[in-house]
N, C-alpha and C positions, 0 to 999 in steps of 0.2 A: 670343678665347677667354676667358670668366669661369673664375671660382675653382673652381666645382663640378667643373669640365671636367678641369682638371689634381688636384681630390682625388679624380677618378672614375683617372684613368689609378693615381694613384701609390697608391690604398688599396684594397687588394688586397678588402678586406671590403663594400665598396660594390655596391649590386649591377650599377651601369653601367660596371663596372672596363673587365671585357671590351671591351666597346662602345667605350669610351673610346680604351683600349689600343689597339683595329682600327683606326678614326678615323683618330688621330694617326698611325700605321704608315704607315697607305693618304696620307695627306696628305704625312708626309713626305717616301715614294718617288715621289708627282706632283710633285714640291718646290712643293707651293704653297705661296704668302706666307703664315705667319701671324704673327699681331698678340697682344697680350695690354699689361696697362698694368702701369707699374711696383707701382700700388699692389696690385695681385690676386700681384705675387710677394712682397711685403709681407705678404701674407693668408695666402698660401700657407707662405711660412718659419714664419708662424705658429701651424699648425694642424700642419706637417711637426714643429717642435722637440717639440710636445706625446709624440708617439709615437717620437721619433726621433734618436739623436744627434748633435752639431752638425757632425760632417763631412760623413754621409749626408745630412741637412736643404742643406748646401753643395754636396755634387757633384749634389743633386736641382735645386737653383736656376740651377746652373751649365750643366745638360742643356737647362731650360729655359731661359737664353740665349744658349746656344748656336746653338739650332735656332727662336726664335720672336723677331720684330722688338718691341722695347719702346716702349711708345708713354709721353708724360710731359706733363701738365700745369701749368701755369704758372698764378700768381695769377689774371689775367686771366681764364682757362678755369675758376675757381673761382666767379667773381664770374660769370661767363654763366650757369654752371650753376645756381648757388645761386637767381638769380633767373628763371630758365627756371622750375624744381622751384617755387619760393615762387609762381608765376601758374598753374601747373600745378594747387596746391594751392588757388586761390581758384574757379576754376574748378570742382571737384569737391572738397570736403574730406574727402570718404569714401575717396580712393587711400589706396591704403597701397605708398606708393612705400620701393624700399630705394635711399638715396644711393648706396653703391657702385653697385649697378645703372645707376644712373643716370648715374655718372661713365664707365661704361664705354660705355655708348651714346650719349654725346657726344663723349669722345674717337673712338670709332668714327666716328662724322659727320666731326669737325675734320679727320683724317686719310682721309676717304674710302675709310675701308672698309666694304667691300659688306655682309657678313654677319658677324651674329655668334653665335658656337655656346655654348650653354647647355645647361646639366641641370636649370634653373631653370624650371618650367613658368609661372610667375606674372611672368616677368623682364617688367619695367617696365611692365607695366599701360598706359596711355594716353600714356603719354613717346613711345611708341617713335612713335606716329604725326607726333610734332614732327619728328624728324631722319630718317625715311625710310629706315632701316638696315635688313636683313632681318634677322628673328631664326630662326635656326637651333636647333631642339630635339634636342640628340644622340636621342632614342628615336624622332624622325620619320626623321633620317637613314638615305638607304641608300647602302652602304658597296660594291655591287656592280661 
């Protein structure tokens, strides 16, 4: 699950709040696995303290790992990546790849997870085709 996914559930003013909201619900009570990386909760406490105080911003990060497995990268996983993205980039120099993005569809590979669910309709452009991950667009999902 990207960063979008969890500012879609927790910011009431978005307009895939809902969506978000139902999602997560409908996931939880299937208890499917889900995954998310340390650094999107990173992202997330970040954009949370902007509007929010630091308890609320705490028991909102606390929800989330409570209920979502955290996935973590190590040097080595830095040094794949950076140079994945750097051949990526010589290949086509017109991507307009975002690193996070990127980090998150590689950790999704390392850890062999299947899908991964975004609000990001542009999320990693010609990467995704390297590690074979499905990407999951909450506005295509149906939630029935």
């Amino acid at each position: 699950m990207d960063t979008n996914f969890f500012l879609d559930i927790f910011d009431i003013s978005r307009k895939r709040h809902l969506k978000a909201k139902e999602a997560l619900e409908k996931f939880l009570a299937n208890d499917t696995q889900l995954y998310t990386s340390s650094d999107i909760i990173s992202t997330i406490s970040y954009f949370l303290q902007k509007r929010l105080d630091i308890q609320t911003t705490v028991a909102t990060i606390d929800y989330i790992v409570q209920k979502v497995s955290i996935l973590v990268a190590n040097n080595q996983d830095f040094i794949i990546l950076n140079k994945s993205i750097l051949e990526l980039l010589k290949t086509d120099t017109t991507l307009n790849l975002d690193y996070e993005d990127c980090m998150q569809l590689f950790l999704a590979h390392k850890y062999s997870v299947e899908q991964l669910l975004t609000s990001d309709t542009k999320f990693c452009q010609k990467a995704i085709e390297k590690y074979g991950v499905k990407i999951v667009e909450l506005d295509t999902l149906w939630l029935d």
